[in-house]
N, C-alpha and C positions, 0 to 999 in steps of 0.2 A: 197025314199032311199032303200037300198037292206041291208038285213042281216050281221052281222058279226058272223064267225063259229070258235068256239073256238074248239083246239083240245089237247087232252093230250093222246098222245102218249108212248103206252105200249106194249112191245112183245108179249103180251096176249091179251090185251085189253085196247082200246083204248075209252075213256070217250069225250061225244061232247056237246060243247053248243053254242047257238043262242041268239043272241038279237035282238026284234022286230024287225020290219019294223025302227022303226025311232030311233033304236038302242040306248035306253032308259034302256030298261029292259032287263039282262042277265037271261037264264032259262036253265035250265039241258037239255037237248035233248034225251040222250041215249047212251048206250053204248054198241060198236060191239066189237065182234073178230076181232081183227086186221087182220089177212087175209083176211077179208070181206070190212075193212074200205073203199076201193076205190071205191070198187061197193056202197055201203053204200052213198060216197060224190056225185058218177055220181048222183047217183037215184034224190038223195036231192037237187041237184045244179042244175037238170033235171026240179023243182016244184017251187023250191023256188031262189032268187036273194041273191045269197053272193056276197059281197065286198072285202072282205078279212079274208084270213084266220088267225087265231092267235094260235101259236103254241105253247107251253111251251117248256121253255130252263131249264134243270136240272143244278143244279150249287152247288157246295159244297162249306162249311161254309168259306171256303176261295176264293171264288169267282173263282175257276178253273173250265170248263168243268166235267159234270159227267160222270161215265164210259159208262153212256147209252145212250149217245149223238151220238155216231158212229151208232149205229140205226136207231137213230133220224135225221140224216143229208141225209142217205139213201132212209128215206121214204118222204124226204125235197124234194129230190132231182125230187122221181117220180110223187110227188105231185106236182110240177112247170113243168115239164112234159105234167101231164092229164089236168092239169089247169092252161097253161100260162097267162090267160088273168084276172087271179086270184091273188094279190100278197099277201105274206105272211109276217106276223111281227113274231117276238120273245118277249116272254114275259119270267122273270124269273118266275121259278114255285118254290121255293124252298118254305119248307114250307104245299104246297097247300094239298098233303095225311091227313097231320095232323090237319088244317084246317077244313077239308073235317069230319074225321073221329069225330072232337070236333062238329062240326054242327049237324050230326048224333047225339051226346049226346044230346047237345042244343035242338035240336028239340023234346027229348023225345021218339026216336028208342028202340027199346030194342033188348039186348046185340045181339040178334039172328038176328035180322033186319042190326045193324052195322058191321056184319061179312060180307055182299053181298059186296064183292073188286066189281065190276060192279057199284053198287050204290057210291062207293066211288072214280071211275074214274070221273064219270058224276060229281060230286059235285065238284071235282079237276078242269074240262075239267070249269064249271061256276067260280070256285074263278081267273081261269087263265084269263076268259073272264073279269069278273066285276074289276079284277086288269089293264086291257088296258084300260076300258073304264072311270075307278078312275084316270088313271096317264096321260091321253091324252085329251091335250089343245083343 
């Protein structure tokens, strides 16, 4: 079985996660500069077999589209593009920062460690992945 690469996508920076081989276990990956991100998936997608990519859909408490979805449809667009043979799901991320940033506490970070927004993409980029792999039969 090949990889699934979770991605959560930021005008800054972009948080990534992976699950095993037998796509069991979600795990943080890493997070780029989003200017980098594509070189970053060639390199990766270069070493390792992804399946499919999963990308988080921002949605407001009223289930509309968020404002930063125009972005996101953008870099949708050139990521089916560089990676036709790759297909992509949507997953709702709502939620996922806060999440992210409460796990940091859970885990015992300290306050100066929870401030790294990079550390807090990757933990999003994992809740967004382990959320597909919780709600998919």
């Amino acid at each position: 079985m090949a990889r699934l690469l979770a991605i959560d996508y930021g005008t800054k920076r972009t948080g990534i996660a992976v699950t095993d081989e037998l796509q069991i276990i979600a795990s943080g990956l890493t997070t780029v500069d989003t200017k980098e991100v594509f070189d970053f998936l060639k390199d990766y997608t270069s070493k390792e077999d992804v399946e499919l990519f999963i990308v988080g859909e921002p949605k407001q408490m009223n289930n509309e589209v968020s404002g930063s979805e125009t972005s996101i449809l953008k870099f949708l667009k050139k990521l089916e593009a560089i990676f036709p043979e790759i297909p992509i799901k949507r997953v709702d991320e709502r939620f996922t920062s806060k999440m992210a940033f409460q796990t940091m506490i859970d885990s015992g970070l300290k306050k100066k460690q929870r401030r790294n927004k990079a550390l807090i993409d990757e933990i999003s980029a994992t809740i967004i992945l382990q959320s597909y792999l919780y709600n998919t039969p």
